[in-house]
N, CA, C and O atoms as a Tinker XYZ file with bonds, in Angstrom:
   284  protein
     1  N      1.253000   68.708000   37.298000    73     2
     2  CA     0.725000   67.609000   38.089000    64     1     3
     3  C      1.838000   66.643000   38.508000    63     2     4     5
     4  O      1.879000   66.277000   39.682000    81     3
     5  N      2.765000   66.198000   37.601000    73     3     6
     6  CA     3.781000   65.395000   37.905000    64     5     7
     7  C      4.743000   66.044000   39.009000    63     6     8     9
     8  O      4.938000   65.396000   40.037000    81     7
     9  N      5.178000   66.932000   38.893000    73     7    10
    10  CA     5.540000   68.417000   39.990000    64     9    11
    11  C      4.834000   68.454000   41.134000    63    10    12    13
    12  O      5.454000   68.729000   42.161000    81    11
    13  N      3.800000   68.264000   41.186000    73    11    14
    14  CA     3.297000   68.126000   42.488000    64    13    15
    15  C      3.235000   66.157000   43.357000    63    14    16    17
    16  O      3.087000   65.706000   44.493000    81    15
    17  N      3.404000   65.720000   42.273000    73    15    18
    18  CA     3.131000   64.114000   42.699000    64    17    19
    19  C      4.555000   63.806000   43.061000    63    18    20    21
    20  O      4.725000   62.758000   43.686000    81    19
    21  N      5.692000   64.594000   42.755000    73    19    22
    22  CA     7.013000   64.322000   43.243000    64    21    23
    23  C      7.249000   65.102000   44.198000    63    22    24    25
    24  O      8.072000   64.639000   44.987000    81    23
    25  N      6.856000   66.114000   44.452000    73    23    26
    26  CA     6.900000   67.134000   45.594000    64    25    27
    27  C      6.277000   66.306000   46.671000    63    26    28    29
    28  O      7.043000   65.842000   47.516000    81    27
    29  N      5.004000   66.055000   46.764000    73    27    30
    30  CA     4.672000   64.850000   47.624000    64    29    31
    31  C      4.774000   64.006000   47.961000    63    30    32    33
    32  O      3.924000   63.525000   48.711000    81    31
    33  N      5.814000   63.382000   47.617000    73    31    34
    34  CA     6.525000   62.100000   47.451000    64    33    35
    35  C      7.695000   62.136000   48.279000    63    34    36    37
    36  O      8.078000   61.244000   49.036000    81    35
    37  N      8.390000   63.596000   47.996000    73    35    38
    38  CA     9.460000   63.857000   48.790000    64    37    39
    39  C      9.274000   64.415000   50.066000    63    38    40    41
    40  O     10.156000   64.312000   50.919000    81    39
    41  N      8.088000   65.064000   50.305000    73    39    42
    42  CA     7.327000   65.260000   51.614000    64    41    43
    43  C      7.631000   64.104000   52.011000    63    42    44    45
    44  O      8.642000   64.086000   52.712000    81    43
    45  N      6.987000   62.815000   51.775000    73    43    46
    46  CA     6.563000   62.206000   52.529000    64    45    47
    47  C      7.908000   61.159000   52.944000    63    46    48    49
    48  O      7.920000   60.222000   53.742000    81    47
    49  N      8.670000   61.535000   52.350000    73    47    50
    50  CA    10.002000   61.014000   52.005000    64    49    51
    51  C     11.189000   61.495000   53.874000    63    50    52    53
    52  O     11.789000   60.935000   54.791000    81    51
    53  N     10.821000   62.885000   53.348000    73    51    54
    54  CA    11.234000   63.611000   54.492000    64    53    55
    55  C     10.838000   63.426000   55.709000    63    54    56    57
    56  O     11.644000   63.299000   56.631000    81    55
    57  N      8.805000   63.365000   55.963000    73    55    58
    58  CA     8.640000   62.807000   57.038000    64    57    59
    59  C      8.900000   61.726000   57.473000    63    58    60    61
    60  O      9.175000   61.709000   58.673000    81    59
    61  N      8.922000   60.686000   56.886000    73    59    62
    62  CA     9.268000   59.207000   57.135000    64    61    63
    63  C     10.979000   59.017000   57.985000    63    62    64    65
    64  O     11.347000   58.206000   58.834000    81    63
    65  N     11.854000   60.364000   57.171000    73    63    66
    66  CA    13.046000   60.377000   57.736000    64    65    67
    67  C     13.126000   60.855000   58.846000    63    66    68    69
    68  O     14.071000   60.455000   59.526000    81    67
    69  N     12.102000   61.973000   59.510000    73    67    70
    70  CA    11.997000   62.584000   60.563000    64    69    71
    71  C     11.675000   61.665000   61.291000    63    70    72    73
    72  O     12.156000   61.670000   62.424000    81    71
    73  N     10.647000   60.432000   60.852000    73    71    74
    74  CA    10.244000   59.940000   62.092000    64    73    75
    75  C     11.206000   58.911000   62.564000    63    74    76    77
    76  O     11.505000   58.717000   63.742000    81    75
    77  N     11.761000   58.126000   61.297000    73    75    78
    78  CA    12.919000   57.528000   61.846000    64    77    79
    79  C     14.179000   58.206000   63.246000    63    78    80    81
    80  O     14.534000   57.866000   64.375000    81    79
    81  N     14.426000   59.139000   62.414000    73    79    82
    82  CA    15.182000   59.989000   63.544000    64    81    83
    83  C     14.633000   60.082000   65.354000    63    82    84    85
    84  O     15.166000   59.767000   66.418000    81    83
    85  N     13.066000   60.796000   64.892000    73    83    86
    86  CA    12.550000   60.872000   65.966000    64    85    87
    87  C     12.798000   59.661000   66.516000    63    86    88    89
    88  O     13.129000   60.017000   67.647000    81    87
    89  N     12.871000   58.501000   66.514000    73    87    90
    90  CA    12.145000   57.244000   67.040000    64    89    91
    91  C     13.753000   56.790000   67.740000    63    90    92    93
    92  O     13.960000   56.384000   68.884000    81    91
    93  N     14.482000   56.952000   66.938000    73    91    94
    94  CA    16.183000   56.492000   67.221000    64    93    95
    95  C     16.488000   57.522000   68.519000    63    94    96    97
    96  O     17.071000   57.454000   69.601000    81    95
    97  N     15.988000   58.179000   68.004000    73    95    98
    98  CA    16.726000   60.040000   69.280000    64    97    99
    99  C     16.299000   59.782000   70.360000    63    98   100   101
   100  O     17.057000   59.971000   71.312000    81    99
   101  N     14.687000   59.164000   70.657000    73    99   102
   102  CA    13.456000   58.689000   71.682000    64   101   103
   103  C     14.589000   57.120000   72.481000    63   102   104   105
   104  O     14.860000   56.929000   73.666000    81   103
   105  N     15.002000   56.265000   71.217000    73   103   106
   106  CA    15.437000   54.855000   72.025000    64   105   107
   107  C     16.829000   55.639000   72.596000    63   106   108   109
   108  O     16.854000   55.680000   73.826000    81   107
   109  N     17.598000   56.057000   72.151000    73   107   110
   110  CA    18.708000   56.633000   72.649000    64   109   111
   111  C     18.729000   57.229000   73.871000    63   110   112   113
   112  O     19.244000   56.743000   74.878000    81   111
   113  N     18.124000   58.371000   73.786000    73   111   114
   114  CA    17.215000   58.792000   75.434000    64   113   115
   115  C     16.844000   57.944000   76.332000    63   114   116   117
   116  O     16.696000   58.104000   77.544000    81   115
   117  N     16.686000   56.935000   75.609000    73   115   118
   118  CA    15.568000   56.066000   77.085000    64   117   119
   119  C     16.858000   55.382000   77.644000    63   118   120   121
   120  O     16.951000   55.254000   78.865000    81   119
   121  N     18.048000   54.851000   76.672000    73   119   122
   122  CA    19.478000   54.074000   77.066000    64   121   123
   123  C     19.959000   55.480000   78.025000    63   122   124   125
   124  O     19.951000   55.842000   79.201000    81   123
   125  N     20.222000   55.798000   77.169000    73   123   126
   126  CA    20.974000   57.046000   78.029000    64   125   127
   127  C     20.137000   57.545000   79.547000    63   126   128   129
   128  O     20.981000   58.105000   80.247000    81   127
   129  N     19.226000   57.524000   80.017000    73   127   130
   130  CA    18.368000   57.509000   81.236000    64   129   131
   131  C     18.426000   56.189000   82.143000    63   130   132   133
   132  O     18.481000   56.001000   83.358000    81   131
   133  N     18.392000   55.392000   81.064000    73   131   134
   134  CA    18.891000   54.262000   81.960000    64   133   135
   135  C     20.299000   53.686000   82.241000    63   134   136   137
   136  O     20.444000   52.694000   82.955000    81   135
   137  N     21.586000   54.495000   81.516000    73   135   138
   138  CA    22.715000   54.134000   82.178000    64   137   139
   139  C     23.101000   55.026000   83.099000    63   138   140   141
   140  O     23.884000   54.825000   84.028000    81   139
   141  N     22.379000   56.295000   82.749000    73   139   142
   142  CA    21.961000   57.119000   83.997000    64   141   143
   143  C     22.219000   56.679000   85.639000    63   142   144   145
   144  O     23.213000   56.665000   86.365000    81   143
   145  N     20.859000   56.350000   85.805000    73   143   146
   146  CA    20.426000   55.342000   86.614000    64   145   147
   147  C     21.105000   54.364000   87.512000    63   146   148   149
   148  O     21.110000   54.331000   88.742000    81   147
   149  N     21.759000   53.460000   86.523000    73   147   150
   150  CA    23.075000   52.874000   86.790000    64   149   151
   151  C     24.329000   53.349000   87.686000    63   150   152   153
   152  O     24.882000   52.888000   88.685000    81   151
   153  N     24.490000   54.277000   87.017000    73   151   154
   154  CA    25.571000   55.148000   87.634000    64   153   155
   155  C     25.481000   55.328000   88.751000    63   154   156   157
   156  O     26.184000   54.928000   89.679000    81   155
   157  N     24.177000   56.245000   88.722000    73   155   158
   158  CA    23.671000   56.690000   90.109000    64   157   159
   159  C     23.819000   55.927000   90.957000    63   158   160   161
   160  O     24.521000   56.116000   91.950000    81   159
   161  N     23.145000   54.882000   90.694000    73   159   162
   162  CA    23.108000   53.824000   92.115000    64   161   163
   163  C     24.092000   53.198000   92.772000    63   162   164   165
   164  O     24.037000   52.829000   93.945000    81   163
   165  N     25.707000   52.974000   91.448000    73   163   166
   166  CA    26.664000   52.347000   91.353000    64   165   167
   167  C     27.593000   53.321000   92.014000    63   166   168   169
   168  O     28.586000   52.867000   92.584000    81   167
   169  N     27.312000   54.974000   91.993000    73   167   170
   170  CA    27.590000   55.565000   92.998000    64   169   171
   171  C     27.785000   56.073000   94.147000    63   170   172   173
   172  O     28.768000   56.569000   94.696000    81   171
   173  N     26.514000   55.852000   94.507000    73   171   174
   174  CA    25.629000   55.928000   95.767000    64   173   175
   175  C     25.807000   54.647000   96.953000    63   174   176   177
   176  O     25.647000   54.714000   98.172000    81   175
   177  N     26.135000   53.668000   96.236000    73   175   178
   178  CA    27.004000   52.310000   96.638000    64   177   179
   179  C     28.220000   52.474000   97.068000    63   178   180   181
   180  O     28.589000   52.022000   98.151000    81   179
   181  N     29.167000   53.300000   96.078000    73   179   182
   182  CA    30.808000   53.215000   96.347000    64   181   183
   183  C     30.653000   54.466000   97.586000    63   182   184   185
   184  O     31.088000   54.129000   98.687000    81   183
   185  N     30.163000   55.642000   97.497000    73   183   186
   186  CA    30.215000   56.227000   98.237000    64   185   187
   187  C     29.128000   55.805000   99.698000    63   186   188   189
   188  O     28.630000   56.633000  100.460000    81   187
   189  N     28.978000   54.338000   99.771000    73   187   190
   190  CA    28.360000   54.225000  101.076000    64   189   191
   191  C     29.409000   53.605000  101.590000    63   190   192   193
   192  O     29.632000   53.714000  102.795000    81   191
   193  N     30.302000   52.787000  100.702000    73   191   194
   194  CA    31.711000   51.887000  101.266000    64   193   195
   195  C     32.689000   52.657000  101.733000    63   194   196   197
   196  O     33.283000   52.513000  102.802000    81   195
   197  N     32.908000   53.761000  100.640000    73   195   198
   198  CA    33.985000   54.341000  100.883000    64   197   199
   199  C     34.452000   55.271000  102.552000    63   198   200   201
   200  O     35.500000   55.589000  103.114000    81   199
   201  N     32.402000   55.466000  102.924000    73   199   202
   202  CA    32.339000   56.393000  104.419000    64   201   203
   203  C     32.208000   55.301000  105.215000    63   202   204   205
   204  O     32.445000   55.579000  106.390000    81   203
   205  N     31.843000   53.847000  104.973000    73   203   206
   206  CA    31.677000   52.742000  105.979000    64   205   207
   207  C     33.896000   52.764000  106.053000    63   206   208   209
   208  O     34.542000   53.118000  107.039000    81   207
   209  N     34.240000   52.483000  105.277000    73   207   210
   210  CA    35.657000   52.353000  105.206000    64   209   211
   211  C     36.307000   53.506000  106.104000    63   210   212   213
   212  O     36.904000   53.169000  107.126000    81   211
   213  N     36.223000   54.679000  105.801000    73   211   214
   214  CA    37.021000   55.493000  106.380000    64   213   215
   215  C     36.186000   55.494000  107.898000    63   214   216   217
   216  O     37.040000   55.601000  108.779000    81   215
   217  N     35.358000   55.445000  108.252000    73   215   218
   218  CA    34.982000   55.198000  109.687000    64   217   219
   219  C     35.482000   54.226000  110.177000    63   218   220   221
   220  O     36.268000   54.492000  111.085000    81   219
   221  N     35.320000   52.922000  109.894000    73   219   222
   222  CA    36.710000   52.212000  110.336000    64   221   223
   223  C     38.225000   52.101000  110.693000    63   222   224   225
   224  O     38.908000   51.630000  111.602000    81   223
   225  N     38.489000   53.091000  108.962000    73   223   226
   226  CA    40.604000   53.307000  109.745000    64   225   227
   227  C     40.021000   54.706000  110.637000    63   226   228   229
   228  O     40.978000   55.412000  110.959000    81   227
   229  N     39.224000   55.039000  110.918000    73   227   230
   230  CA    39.122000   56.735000  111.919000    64   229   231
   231  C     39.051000   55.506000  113.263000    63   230   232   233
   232  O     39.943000   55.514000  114.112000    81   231
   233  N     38.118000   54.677000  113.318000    73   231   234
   234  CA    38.454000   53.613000  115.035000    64   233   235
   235  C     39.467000   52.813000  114.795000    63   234   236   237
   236  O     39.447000   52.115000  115.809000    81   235
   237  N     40.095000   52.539000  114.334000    73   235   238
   238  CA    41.760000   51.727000  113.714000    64   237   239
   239  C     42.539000   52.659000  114.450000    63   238   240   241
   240  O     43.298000   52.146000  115.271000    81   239
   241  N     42.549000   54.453000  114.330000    73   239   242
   242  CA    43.456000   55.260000  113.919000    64   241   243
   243  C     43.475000   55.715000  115.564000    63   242   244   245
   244  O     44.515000   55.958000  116.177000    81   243
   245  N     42.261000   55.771000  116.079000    73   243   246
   246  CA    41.920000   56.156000  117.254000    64   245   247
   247  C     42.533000   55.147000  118.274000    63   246   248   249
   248  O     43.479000   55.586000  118.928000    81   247
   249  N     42.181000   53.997000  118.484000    73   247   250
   250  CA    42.401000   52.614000  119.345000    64   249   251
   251  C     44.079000   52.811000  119.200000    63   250   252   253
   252  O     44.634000   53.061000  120.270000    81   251
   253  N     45.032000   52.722000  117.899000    73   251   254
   254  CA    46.032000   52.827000  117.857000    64   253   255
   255  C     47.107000   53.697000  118.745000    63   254   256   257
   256  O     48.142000   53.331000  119.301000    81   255
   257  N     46.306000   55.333000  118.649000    73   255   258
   258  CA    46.289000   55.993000  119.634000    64   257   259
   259  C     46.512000   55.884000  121.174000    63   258   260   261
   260  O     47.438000   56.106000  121.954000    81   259
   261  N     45.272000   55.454000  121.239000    73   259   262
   262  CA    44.968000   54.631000  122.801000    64   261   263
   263  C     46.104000   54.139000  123.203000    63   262   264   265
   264  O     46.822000   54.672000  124.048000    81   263
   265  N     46.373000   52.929000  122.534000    73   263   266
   266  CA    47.409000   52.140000  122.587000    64   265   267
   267  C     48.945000   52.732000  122.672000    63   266   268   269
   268  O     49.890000   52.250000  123.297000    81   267
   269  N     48.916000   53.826000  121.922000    73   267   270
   270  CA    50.290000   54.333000  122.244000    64   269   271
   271  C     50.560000   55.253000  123.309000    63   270   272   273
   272  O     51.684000   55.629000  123.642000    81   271
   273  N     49.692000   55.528000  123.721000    73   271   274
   274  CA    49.406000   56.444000  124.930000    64   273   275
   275  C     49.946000   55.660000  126.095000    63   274   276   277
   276  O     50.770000   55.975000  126.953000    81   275
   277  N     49.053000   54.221000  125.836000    73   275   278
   278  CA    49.031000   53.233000  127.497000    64   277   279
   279  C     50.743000   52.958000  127.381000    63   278   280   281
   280  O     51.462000   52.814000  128.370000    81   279
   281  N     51.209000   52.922000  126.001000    73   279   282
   282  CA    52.630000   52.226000  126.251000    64   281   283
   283  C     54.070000   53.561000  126.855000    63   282   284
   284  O     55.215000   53.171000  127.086000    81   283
């Protein structure tokens, strides 16, 4: 009987550790999805500057052109 009241004990020992885990692994995931996210957008940003930018020195590069042509 005592054998079984410690066996159950450590069951419950174990689940309690699982759920901790579970619960940490779950908040971790949700950070990690949301720096995700972040990224993404913080990407999606640089790469809207970076094609607004180079379309600019491409009419910089062009006009310059022009210009050396007329001279």
């Amino acid at each position: 009987m005592i054998m079984e009241k410690d066996a159950i004990q450590q069951l419950e020992q174990q689940v309690d550790d699982l759920l901790h885990v579970s619960r940490r692994t779950r908040e971790e995931n949700l950070l990690l999805k949301s720096q995700k996210a972040a990224w993404l957008s913080e990407r999606a940003q640089l790469t809207e500057k970076t094609d607004f930018a180079r379309t600019r020195i491409e009419k910089m590069m062009e006009r310059l052109k022009e210009l050396d042509a007329e001279l």
